[in-house]
C-alpha positions, 0 to 999 in steps of 0.5 A: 500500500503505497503513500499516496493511497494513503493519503487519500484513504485518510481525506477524499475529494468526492461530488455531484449526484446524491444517492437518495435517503429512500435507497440507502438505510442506516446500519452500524457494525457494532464490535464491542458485542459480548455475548448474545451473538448468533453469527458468532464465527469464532469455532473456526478458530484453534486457541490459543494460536500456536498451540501444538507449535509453529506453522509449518510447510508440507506438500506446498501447503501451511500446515499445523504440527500434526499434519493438519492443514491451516488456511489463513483467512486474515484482515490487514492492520495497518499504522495504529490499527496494531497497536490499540490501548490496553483498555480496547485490545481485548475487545478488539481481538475477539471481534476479529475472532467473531468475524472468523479471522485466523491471522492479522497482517501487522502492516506498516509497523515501521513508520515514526510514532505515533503513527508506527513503532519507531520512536519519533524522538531520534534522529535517526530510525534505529530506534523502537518506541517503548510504550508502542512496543508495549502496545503491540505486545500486549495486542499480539497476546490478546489476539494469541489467546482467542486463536489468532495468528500474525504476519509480522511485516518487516521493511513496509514504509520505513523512512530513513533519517539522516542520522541512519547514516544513508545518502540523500535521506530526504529524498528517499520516501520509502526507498523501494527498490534501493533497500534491494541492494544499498548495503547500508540499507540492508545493514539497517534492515537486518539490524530492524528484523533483530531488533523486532524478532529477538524481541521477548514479548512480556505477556506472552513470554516468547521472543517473536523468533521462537513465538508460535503464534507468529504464522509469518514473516514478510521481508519487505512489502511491494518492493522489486528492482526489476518492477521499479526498472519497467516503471522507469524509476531507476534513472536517478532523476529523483522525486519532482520538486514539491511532489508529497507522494515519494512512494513510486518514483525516481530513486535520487542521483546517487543511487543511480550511480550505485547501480551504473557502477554495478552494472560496469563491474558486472561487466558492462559498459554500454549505459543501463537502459530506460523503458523507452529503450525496451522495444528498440534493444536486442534480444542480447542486450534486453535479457543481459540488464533484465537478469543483472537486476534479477540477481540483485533481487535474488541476492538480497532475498537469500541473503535476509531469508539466511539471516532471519533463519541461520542468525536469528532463528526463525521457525516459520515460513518467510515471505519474501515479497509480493507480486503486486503490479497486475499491469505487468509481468511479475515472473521476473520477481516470482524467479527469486521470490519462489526460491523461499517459502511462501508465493505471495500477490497483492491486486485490487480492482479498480484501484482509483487513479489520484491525480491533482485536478486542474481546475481546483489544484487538490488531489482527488481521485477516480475509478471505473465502477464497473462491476468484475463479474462483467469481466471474468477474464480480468477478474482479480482471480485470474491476476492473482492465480497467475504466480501460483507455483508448483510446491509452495503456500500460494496466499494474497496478502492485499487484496480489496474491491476499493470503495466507493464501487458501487459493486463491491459487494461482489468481492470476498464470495468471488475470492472465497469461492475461486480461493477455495477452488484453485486450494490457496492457502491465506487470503488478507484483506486490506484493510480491517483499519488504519486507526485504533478503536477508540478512533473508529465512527461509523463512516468511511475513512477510506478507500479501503478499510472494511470495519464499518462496512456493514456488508463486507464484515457480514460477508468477511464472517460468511465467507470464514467458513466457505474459505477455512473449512473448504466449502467449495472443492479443489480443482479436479485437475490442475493445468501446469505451464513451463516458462524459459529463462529467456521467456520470463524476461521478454514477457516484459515487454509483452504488450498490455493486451497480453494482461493478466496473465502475460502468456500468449495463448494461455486461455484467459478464463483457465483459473476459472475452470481448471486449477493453475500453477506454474512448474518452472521458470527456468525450463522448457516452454509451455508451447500448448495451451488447452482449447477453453470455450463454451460456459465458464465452469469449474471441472467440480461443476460448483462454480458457474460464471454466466453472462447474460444478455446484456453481457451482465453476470452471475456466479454461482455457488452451488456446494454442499455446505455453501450456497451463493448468487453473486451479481446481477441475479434479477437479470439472470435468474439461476436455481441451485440445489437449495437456493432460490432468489427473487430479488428487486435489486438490479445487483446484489450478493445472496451467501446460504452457508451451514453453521453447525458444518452440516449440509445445507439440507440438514443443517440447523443452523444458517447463515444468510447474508446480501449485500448491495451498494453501500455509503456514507450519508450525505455523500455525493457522485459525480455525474459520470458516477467515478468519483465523488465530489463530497465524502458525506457523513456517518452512519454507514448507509446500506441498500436492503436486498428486497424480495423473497428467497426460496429453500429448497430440499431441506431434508425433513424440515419441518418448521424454517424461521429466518431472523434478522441481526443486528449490528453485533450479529444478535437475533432481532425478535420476533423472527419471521416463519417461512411459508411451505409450498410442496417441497419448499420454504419462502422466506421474505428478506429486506424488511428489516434493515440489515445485511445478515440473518440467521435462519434456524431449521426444526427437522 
């Protein structure tokens, strides 16, 4: 997550074109529920985390001691969003733990405080915040209890002083790319992972090296030489002058230098190229500077993956960074980040454009709005399924459908379901939160925070059980593909056309029919491809995605302890074994999971969510509805899905009744009796304003 996001996660620039009160009801997530909770998710868990021991890799998947396996299904916590007051850390982490959360991803622990970890009263970054560390470890122990692991994240956003001892330090922002190969960066970086994992933690009385309830460690975050070299950020003209965002842009002058000298001691004298000069290099001349900053990253990552486990003793898997650019070809960075223990992928769809509107001279943003299950051959899932390799954990640590998308409602069933389906093993939302608890309103603070979102939590419980008990079965048979040496580096300069997946004749729709993984990347070339066409079905025959006349979509759900609509379900009306939809929404989300790990057809308790669109009061579209123009106010507004739903051979029920839950997932009284017709129950839904209901079946 880059600073600029971030800027403009905490302060939008929104606009014209109300959404009218009569569409969008008030609803308010409320987390300091204690008791009383029926959509209570929290039996997934294993307390405390780590119990038996320290996650553990077999067969390419995580495992816990005892050979059992572990999906992660995980939230980011980013800046304070980690570090809560001692008085709201333990409400905090059982309100994860309701929702199903296994893991946390300590994100962005590495900015001065009071925003992060290092103590801001130094002129340098060498040095942790006492009372911040405190906070954390007294989080971690509380999280530790109620079954919930962490990804601890090393170098994310650390911003380097002059007193650190590195050039240039203003100009550095998050020195991406640079903390790849500038020795005094990577003295610093060691000397940062020894600081946080030699750690003792008081309260749970473990240094974090030897903490089982510690699942992962990341080395740095969105961070890859060769991504930064095809972006054009290694040319050493530095950031614009009076630019706010350093996060992507030109490394300074002097670093620069540091890679010319580097590049002429590797033998060559010819000057390093820019992405202008791709199309018109040799073949040679293009694949000799491609593989110069290869080895760069590959000598970094073996190098810090050595030091965290032969110095200071690390007993987990270690990750060394993400795919992250879905623009581009990431097979390059998978050659070195496939050599340690876990695949890792970040993609968002839609992220808004920021640019600085000429008319006003203030940063504001913008997105397509349009919805993915129109498009399933860019659809996250396929971007993201692409770097899966052959024996090693596959997981997404960031992934989101950003607000303000009026269709992101579609987002965690999608990932949970082809998740599920391509047999990933952790999935991270970004973001849970950015701020503590005691800073939390009911509104949108951001592009990407899900807390207050009354859709995605009650999806985020939901789909807990569909991902960690593995609802919807793996791909039946699984399509691998080769690539050469030489073939990684010239998917670079692949045209964009060749997006997502950056391999000609690759069908682009394979990741949702057929499981997908990579074999090597140092190897013969996959020459043939299989010949994909008619409906988008999964080779389970439990995932359906369809288009419908007007190229609108639907994806189904159709498993035995997971139903799910997910789309435009008024347009393109679909039955599955047990769930039936009559819907007034132009577009909504309909989940039918079995609580008590029964059968849908002999389950006694279920869990039903929908979801449509969501805001703040008072906010304000655009007329091209692509960005918004005023931010509006709480509470959190959501549009009620209306209609009847139908349940369908429900063995032997004989009594249904569907209660609506409130903000905390308790049932509303009095509960609504479901009509019998033949083999049949209707229920009506949305006459209560809420996004979730239980539903209690008397067999």
């Amino acid at each position: 997550m880059t600073l600029l996001t971030l800027i403009f996660s905490l302060a939008f620039y929104l606009a014209a074109s109300s959404i009218q009160a009569s569409e969008l009801k008030p609803f308010e997530v409320n987390w300091r529920a204690d008791s009383g909770v029926a959509a209570d998710m929290s039996f997934l868990l294993d307390a405390p985390a780590g119990k038996n021991g320290f996650i553990q890799i077999r067969n390419g998947h995580f495992i816990t001691p005892g050979n059992r396996r572990f999906r992660i299904w995980g939230v980011n916590l980013s800046f304070v969003g980690s570090l809560p007051d001692k008085e709201n850390a333990p409400p905090y982490a059982a309100h994860l733990a309701r929702f199903g959360v296994n893991c946390v991803r300590i994100h962005h622990l590495d900015w001065r405080a009071p925003r992060g970890i290092i103590d801001s009263k130094y002129p340098d970054s060498r040095h942790l915040d006492p009372e911040k560390l405190d906070r954390l470890d007294f989080f971690i122990s509380e999280l530790k209890k109620r079954g919930i692991y962490v990804d601890l994240n090393l170098n994310v956003a650390r911003a380097f002083q002059e007193g650190d001892g590195v050039k240039d330090a203003s100009q550095l922002g998050f020195a991406k790319a640079l903390t790849l190969f500038d020795p005094r960066m990577i003295v610093l970086e060691k000397e940062y992972a020894k600081q946080i994992l030699s750690h003792k933690n008081p309260y749970t009385k473990n240094e974090y090296c030897n903490e089982p309830a510690v699942a992962l460690v990341e080395l740095v975050n969105e961070n890859s030489i060769v991504e930064s070299w095809v972006a054009g950020r290694l040319q050493g003209k530095g950031p614009p002058s009076g630019q706010a965002d350093t996060t992507w842009t030109d490394i300074p002058a002097s670093y620069a230098h540091d890679l010319d000298n580097l590049w002429g001691k590797a033998g060559h004298t010819d000057p390093r190229l820019g992405p202008e000069d791709f199309q018109g290099a040799s073949f040679q001349r293009f694949q000799a500077e491609a593989a110069f900053y290869m080895d760069l990253e590959k000598k970094f990552f073996l190098g810090m993956y050595d030091y965290l486990k032969k110095d200071l003793g690390v007993k987990v898997p270690v990750v060394g960074t993400s795919v992250h650019n879905g623009g581009m070809s990431g097979y390059p960075l998978l050659t070195s980040t496939s050599l340690l223990d876990v695949i890792d992928t970040h993609v968002y769809w839609q992220h808004p454009r920021y640019f600085v509107d000429p008319s006003t001279n203030k940063r504001s943003f913008e997105i397509l709005n349009t919805p993915m299950v129109n498009q399933p051959e860019k659809s996250t899932i396929v971007t993201l399924n692409r770097s899966a390799v052959v024996g090693r954990p596959f997981i997404v640590t960031e992934i989101n459908h950003p607000y303000p998308n009026e269709y992101g409602a579609e987002g965690l069933p999608l990932i949970a379901a082809y998740g599920g389906f391509q047999d990933w093993d952790g999935v991270f939302w970004y973001s849970f939160s950015h701020e503590e608890p005691a800073s939390w309103v009911s509104k949108y603070p951001s592009h990407f925070d899900i807390r207050q979102d009354p859709v995605k939590m009650s999806q985020l419980a939901a789909c807990a059980a569909i991902f960690l008990r593995g609802d919807v079965s793996t791909a039946r048979s699984v399509q691998t593909r080769s690539y050469s040496s030489e073939q990684v580096i010239e998917s670079l300069r692949l045209p964009k056309t060749e997006a997502p997946n950056f391999t000609p004749g690759m069908p682009p729709t394979l990741a949702l029919r057929q499981g997908s993984r990579v074999t090597s990347l140092n190897g013969t070339a996959t020459g043939n491809f299989p010949d994909l066409s008619g409906p988008i079905l999964s080779d389970t025959q439990e995932l359906r995605w369809e288009l419908g006349n007007k190229k609108q979509g639907l994806v189904s759900v159709d498993t035995a302890r997971a139903q799910a609509l997910i789309g435009f379900v008024k347009t393109v009306p679909t039955t599955l074994k047990h769930l039936k939809a009559d819907i007034e929404n132009d577009f909504s989300v309909i989940q039918l999971v079995s609580m008590d790990g029964k059968p849908v057809a002999e389950a006694e308790k279920l869990l039903l969510t929908t979801g449509a669109r969501t805001g703040n009061t008072g906010m304000k579209w655009n007329k091209e509805r692509t960005s918004l123009v005023e931010t509006g106010t709480g509470p959190i507004l959501v549009e009620p899905v209306t209609g009847t739903i139908t349940l369908l051979d429900l063995n032997g029920a004989k009594q249904v009744d569907i209660f609506p839950l409130d903000g905390a997932g308790r049932r509303l009284e009095p509960g609504i009796r479901a009509t019998k017709i033949l083999n049949s129950w209707q229920l009506p839904i949305g006459r209560q304003v809420t996004p979730w209901y239980l539903i209690t079946v008397l067999h």
